[in-house]
C-alpha positions in Angstrom: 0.0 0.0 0.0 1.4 3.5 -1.2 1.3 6.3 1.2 -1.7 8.0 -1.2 -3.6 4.8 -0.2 -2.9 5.2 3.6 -4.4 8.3 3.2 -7.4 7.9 2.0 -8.2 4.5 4.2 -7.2 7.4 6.9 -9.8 9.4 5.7 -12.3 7.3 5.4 -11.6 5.9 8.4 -12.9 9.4 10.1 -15.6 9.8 7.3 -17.1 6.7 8.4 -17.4 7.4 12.3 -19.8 10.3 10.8 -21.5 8.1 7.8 -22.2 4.8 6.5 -23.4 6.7 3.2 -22.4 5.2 -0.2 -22.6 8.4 -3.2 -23.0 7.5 -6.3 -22.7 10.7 -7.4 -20.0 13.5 -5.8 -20.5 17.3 -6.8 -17.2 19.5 -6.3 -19.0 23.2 -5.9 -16.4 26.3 -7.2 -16.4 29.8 -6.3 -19.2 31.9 -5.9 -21.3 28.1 -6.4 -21.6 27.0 -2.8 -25.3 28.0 -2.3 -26.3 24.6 -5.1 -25.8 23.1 -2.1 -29.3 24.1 -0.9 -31.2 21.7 -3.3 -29.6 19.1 -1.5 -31.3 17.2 1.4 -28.5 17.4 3.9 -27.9 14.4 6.2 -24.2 15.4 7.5 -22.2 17.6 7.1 -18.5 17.6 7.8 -15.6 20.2 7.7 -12.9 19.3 5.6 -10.3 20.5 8.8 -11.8 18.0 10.8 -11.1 15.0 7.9 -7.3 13.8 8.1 -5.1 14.6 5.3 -8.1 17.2 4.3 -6.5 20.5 3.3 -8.5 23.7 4.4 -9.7 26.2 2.0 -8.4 29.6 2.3 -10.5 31.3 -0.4 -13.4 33.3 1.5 -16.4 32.2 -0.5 -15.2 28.5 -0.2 -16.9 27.5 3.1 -14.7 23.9 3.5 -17.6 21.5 4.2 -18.1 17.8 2.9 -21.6 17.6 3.0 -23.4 13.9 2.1 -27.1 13.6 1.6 -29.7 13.3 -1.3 -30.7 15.2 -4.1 -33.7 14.4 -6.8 -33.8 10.7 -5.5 -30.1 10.1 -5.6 -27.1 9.4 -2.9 -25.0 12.6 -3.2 -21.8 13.9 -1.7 -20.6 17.3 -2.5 -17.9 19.5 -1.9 -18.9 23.0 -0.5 -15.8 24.8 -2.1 -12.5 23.7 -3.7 -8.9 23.9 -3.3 -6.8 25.2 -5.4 -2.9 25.1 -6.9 -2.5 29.3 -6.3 -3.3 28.3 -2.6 0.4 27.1 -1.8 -1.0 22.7 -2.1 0.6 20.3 -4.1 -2.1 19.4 -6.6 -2.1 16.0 -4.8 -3.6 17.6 -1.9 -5.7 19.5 -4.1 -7.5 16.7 -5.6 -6.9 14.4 -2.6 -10.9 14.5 -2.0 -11.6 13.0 -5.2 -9.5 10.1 -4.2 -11.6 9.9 -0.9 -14.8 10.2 -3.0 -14.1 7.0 -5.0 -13.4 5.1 -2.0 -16.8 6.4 -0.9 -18.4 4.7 -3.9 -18.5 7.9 -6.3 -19.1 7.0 -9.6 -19.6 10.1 -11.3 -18.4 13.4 -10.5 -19.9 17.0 -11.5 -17.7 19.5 -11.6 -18.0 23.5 -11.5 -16.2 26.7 -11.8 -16.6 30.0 -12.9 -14.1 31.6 -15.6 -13.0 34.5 -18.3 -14.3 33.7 -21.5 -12.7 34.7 -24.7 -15.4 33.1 -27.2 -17.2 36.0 -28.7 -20.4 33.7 -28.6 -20.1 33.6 -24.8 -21.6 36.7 -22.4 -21.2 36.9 -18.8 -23.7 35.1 -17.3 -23.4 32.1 -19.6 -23.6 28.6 -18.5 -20.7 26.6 -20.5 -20.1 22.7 -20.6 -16.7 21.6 -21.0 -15.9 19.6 -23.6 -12.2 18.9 -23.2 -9.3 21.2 -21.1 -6.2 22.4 -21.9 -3.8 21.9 -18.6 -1.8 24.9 -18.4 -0.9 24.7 -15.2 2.6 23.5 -15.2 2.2 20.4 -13.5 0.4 17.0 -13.4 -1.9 15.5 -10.0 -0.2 12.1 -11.4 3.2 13.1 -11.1 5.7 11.1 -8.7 5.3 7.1 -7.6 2.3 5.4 -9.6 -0.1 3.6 -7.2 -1.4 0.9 -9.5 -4.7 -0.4 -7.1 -6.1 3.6 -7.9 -5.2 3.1 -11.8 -2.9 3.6 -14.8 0.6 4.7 -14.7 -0.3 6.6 -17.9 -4.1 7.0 -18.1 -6.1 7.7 -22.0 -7.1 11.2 -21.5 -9.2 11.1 -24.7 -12.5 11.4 -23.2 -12.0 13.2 -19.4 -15.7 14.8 -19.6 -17.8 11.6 -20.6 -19.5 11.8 -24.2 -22.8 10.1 -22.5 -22.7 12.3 -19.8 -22.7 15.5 -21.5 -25.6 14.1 -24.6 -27.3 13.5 -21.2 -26.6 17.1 -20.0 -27.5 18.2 -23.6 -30.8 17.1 -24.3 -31.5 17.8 -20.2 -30.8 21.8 -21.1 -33.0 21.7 -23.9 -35.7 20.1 -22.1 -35.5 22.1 -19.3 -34.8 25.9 -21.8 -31.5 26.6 -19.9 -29.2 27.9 -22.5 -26.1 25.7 -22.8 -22.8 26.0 -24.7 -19.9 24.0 -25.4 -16.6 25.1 -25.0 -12.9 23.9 -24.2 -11.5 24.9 -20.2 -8.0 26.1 -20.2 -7.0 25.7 -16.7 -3.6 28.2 -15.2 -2.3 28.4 -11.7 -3.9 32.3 -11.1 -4.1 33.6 -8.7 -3.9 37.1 -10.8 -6.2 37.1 -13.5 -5.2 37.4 -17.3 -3.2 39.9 -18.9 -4.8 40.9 -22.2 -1.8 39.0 -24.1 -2.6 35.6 -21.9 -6.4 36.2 -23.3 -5.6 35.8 -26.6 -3.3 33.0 -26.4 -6.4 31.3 -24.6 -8.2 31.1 -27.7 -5.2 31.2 -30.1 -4.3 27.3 -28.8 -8.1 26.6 -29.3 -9.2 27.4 -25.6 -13.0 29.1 -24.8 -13.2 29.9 -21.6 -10.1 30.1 -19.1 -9.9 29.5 -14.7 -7.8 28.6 -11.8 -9.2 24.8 -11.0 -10.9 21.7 -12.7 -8.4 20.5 -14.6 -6.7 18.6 -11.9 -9.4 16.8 -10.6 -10.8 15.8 -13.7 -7.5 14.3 -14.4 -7.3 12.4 -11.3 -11.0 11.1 -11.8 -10.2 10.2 -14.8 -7.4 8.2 -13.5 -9.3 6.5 -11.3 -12.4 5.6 -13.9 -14.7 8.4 -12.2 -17.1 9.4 -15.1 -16.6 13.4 -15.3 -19.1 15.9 -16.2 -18.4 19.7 -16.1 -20.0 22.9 -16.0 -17.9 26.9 -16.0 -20.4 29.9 -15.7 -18.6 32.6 -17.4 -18.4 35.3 -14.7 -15.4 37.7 -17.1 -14.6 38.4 -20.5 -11.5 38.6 -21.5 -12.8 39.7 -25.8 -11.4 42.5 -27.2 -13.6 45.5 -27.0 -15.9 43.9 -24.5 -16.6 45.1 -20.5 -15.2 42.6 -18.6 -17.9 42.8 -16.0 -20.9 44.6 -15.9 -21.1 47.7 -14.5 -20.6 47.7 -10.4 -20.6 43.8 -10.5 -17.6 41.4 -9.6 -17.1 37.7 -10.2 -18.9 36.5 -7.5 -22.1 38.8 -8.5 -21.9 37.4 -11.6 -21.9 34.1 -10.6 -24.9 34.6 -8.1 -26.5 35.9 -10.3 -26.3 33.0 -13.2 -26.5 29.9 -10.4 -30.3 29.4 -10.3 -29.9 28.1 -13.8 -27.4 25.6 -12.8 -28.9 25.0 -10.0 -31.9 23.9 -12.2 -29.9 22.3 -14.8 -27.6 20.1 -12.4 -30.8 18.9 -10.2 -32.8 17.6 -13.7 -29.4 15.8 -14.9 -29.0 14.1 -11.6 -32.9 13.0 -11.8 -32.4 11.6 -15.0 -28.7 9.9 -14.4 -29.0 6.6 -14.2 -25.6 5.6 -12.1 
């Protein structure tokens, strides 16, 4: 057994003096995304200092809570804000709770984030589904030792957000009239935001919409055979000529402001996911 693994048999150890839950489904919730949280049923919920090997988010609208429960008939567990690479973790410890999630019995996990879009088509506000990413950050979750019981040493990364998943999420937005686009995440380390130069290479190497986080964790599910569906709401713009927010408004107004349709969204996918 690797160290990794003692890890996560140490989390789980704590996890399960709270929980006997088995998730099928695990939710990681990004900035300014926190409050989706409400259309869960809660049964427990625990704080991510309190879980060993658990590192604690530092990011103020991250409120660091593991919460397990149910949500439109299904056995969820979700993440109540993220950690990320610009917070000084390894991006083991960053994705560390997907790990613990799998243990858990997570087979699929939704991921979301908000981000600067530099697709014309997109507008602040916009609800994107990511099709592929871009890693730009430098750095790989998989480097170092390969644990072979968690999966490959070098992993097909052809198909990170899962082609059934997202038809699923597809013909869910249509039926429910949320607006939808498709676009390609390019994920950087942050934490400044991009220069007007760093925008245009975004979508000059075929990004759409650029942030600070997913990357890594799909990578790591995808490791692991966790099924990975994403979602960015577009809270900047980083298009020549255009306002970058609107007037008075900052990211996390932005983000506020777009989450209901998400929030929609993400509960009728769930009802329909058959796991």
């Amino acid at each position: 057994m690797t160290g990794l693994s003692s890890r996560i048999d140490e989390a789980i150890q704590y996890i399960r003096k709270k929980t006997r839950a088995a998730p099928d489904i695990g939710m990681i919730l990004g900035t300014g995304l926190g409050s989706l949280a409400d259309e869960m049923d809660i049964e427990i919920s625990i704080e991510y200092g309190d879980i060993p090997h658990f590192a604690k988010s530092t990011v103020e609208s991250h409120r660091g809570r593991l919460l397990f429960g149910r949500l439109a008939g299904k056995s969820v567990v979700a993440m109540q804000g993220r950690f990320h690479y610009y917070e000084g973790y390894t991006l083991q410890q960053v994705t560390f709770p997907v790990r613990v999630m799998k243990r858990l019995g997570v087979k699929v996990l939704i991921i979301t984030n908000i981000s600067g879009a530099v697709n014309p088509r997109f507008g602040i506000g916009d609800l994107v589904m990511i099709t592929d990413h871009i890693n730009m950050q430098g750095v790989n979750p998989l480097m170092g030792p390969n644990d072979d019981e968690l999966g490959p040493r070098f992993p097909n990364m052809r198909n990170v957000y899962d082609k059934k998943l997202r038809a699923l999420a597809e013909k869910t937005a249509l039926d429910c009239d949320v607006p939808l686009h498709e676009g390609v995440y390019v994920a950087v380390t942050g934490p400044s935001l991009e220069t007007g130069a760093e925008y245009r290479m975004v979508g000059i190497i075929g990004g759409d919409v650029v942030g600070m986080s997913t990357a890594p964790e799909a990578i790591v599910a995808r490791h692991q055979a966790t099924r990975v569906l994403g979602f960015s709401l577009v809270t900047d713009l980083g298009i020549p000529g255009a306002s970058e927010t609107r007037p008075g408004e900052n990211a996390l107004d932005a983000a506020a402001r777009a989450e209901p349709k998400l929030r929609k969204l993400i509960r009728a996918i769930i009802e329909r996911m058959t796991v």
